[in-house]
C-alpha positions in Angstrom: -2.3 9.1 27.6 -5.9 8.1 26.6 -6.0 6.7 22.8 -7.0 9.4 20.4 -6.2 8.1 16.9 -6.4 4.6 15.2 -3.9 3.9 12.2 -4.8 1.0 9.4 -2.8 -1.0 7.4 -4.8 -0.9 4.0 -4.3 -4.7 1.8 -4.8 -7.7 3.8 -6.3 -5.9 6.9 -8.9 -3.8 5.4 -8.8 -4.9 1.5 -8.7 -8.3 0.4 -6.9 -8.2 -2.9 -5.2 -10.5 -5.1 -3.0 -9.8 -8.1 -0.9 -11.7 -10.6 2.0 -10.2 -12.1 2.7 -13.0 -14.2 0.1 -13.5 -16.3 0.8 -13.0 -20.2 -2.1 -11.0 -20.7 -0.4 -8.0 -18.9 2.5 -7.5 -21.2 0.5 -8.7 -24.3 -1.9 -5.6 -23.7 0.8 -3.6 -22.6 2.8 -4.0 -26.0 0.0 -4.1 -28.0 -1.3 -0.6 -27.0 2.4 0.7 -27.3 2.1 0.4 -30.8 -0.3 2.8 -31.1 2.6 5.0 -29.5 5.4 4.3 -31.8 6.8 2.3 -29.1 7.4 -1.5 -31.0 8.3 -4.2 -28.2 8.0 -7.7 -27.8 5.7 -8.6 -24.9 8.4 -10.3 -23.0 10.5 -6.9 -23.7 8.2 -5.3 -22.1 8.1 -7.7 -18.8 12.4 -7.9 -19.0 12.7 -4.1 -19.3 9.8 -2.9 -16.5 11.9 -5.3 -14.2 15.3 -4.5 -15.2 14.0 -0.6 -14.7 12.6 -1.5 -11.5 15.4 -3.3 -10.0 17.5 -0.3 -10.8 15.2 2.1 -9.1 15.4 -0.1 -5.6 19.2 -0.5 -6.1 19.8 3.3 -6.6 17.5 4.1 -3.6 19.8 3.7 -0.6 16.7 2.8 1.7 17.0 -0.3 3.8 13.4 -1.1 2.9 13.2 0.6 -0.5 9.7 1.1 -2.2 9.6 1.8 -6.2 7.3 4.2 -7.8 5.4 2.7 -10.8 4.8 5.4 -12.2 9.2 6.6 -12.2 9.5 3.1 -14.0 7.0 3.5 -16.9 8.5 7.0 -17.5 12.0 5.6 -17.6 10.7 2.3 -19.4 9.2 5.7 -22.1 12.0 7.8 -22.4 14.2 4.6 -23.1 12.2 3.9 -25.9 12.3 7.4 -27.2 9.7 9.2 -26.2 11.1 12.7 -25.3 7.7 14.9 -24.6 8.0 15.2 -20.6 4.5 16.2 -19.8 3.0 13.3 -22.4 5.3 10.5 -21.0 4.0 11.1 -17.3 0.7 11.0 -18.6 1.2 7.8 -20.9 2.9 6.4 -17.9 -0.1 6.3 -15.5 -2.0 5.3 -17.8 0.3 2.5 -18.5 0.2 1.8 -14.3 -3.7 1.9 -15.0 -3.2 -1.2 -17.6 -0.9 -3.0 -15.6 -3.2 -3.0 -12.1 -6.6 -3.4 -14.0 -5.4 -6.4 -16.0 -3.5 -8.6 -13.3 -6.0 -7.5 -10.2 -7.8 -10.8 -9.6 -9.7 -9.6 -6.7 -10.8 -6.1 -4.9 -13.2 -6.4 -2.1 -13.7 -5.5 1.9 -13.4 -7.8 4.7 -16.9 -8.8 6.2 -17.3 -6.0 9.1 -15.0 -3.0 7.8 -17.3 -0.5 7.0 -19.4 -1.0 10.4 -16.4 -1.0 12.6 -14.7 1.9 11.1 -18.0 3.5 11.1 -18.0 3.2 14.7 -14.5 3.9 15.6 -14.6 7.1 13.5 -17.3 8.6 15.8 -14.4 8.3 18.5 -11.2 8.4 17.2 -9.3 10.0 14.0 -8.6 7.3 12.0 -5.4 7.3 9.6 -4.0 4.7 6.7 -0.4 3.4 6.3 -0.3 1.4 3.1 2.9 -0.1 1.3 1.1 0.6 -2.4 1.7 3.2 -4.7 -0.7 5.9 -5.0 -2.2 5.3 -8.5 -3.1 1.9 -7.6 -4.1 2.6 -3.7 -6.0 5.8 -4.0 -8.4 4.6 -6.7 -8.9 1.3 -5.0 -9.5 2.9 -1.8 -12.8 5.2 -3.7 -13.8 1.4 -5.5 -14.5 0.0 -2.9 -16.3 2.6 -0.8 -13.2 3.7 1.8 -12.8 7.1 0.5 -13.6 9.9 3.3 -12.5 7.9 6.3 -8.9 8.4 6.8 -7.2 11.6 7.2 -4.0 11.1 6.6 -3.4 8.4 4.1 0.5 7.7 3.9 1.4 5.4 1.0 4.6 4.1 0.3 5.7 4.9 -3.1 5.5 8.8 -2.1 7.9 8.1 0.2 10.6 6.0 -1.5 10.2 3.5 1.3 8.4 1.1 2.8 7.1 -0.7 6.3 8.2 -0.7 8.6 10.6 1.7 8.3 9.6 4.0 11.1 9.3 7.2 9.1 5.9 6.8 7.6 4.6 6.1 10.8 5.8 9.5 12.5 4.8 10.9 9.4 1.7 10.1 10.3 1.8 11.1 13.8 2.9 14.3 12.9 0.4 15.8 10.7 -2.5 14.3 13.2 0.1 16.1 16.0 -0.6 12.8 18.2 1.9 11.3 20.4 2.9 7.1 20.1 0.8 6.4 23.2 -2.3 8.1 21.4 -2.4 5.6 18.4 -2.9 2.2 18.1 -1.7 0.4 14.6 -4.1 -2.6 13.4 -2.4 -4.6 10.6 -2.0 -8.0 9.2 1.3 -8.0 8.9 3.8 -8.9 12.0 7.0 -7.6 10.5 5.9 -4.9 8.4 2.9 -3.8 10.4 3.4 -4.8 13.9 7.2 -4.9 14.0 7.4 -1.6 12.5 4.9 -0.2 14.8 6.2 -1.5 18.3 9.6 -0.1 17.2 8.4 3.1 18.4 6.0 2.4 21.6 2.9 1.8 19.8 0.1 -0.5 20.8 -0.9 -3.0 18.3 -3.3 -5.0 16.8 -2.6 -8.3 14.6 -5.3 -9.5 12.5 -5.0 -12.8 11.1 -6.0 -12.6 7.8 -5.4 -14.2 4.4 -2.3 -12.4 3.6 1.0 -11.4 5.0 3.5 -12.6 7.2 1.9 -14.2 10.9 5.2 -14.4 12.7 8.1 -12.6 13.4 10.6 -13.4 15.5 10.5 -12.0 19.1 7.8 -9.7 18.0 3.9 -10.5 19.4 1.0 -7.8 19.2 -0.7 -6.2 22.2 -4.1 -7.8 20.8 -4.6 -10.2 18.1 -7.8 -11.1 16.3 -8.9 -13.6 13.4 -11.8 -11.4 12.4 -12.3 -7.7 12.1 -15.4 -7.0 13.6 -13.4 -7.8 16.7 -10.6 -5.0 16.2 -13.3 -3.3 18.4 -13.1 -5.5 21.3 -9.4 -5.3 20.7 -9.4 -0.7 20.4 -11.6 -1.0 24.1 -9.2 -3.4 25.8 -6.1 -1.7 25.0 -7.4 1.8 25.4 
């Protein structure tokens, strides 16, 4: 079947990002503007508790490749500490996500080429977006730095309750664009999450070597592999 539909990997292929979750200055902020909540922690209560919550939520999941959802943990980090209001916990919990992204993102910024190749693949193919992330963090990202409007679907992770590459958000994906396996091809940087996952159910691939994620898996190669990604078009023409 002739190639109809192109499906990106979002960090590390198409987004070059880099966070710190360790810094001090997260959970320094974070208590601080607690107090103004009634909530009275520590900083490093804060860290301990939003990774005891969080390891709880991926134990409890049953997935094999569980994903968490940010925004459950702040709500269950809240209600532990007493806040009972339903509707202003999920609010104060995003905004909490908010605080915890803005302060330990590093970087946020496009690969060189993105915008011209997808520009040029879109006047061919429906393009579609397959991100471990969590929607508070990915969707806003995605408008930031210029991406919003391209993809149609956008599958993120922490909807789900799993992650790549369980092969669930991929036929997700297929689904809603009502495209077979042979009609796609998956571009990621990732050879276990991204290409593994993908060739687990017949779909051509393309591995893009970039700054980030894993570039080996065992027994697993891509059907086209680039360095940069203004050459994902040479790569959509040869295997189409």
């Amino acid at each position: 079947m002739a190639i109809k539909g192109i499906i990106f990997d979002l960090y590390g292929t198409l987004i070059d990002i880099e966070t710190d979750e360790s810094m001090e200055e997260i959970y320094r902020g974070i208590a601080h503007f607690l107090t103004y909540h009634r909530v009275y922690l520590h900083r490093w209560e804060v860290r301990d508790l939003y990774y005891q919550i969080m390891k709880q939520q991926k134990e409890q999941s049953g997935e094999e490749y569980p994903e968490i959802n940010v925004e459950s943990v702040w709500n269950t980090f809240l209600r532990q500490e007493g806040m009972k209001v339903a509707t202003a916990r999920k609010k104060l919990a995003r905004t909490l996500a908010h605080i915890y992204r803005g302060i330990s993102r590093k970087r946020l910024q496009l690969y060189p080429s993105v915008k011209n190749v997808l520009d040029k693949l879109r006047a061919t193919y429906r393009l579609a977006l397959i991100s471990d992330a969590q929607p508070c963090y990915a969707l806003p990202e995605i408008q930031a730095v210029g991406l919003d409007g391209y993809f149609d679907p956008i599958i993120i992770s922490a909807a789900y309750g799993f992650r790549k590459p369980d092969p669930r958000l991929i036929q997700n994906a297929l689904e809603i664009m009502s495209f077979a396996p042979s009609e796609v091809i998956c571009v990621g940087n990732d050879m276990f999450r991204d290409i593994y996952g993908a060739s687990m159910l017949g779909i051509k691939t393309i591995f893009i070597a970039s700054n980030q994620g894993k570039q080996s898996y065992e027994d697993v190669t891509a059907d086209y592999a680039v360095s940069r990604f203004e050459d994902v078009l040479t790569g959509v023409e040869a295997l189409s």
